[in-house]
C-alpha positions, 0 to 999 in steps of 0.5 A: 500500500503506497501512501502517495496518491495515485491518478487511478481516482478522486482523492479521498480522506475528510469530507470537504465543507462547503465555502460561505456564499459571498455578496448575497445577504442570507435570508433570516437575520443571518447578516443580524447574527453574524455582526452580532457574533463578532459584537460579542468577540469584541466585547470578550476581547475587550473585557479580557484585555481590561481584566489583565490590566486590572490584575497587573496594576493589583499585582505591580501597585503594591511594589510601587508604594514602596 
């Protein structure tokens, strides 16, 4: 059994996923859900970033006082 392909047939292995269609709006509030989608990895994102400025000021304003 050889493990390179072979030009008898199609290539098989993981079944391949369709790609987004592109330039129609979806029908349903599919556009609606997308923005909201990336709304809510802003807002993680943002929130994460303000929770680790606030634990290095916790943790470096002690040494400061000094």
């Amino acid at each position: 059994m050889s493990l390179l392909p072979t030009a008898r047939g199609p290539r098989r292995g993981a079944t391949r996923r369709r790609q987004p269609r592109r330039g129609k709006p979806l029908p349903g509030g599919a556009g609606l859900d997308r923005w909201l989608d990336r709304l809510v990895d802003i807002a993680v994102i943002v929130a994460l970033l303000v929770g680790g400025v606030a634990l290095l000021l916790t943790l470096l304003l002690p040494f400061s006082r000094g």
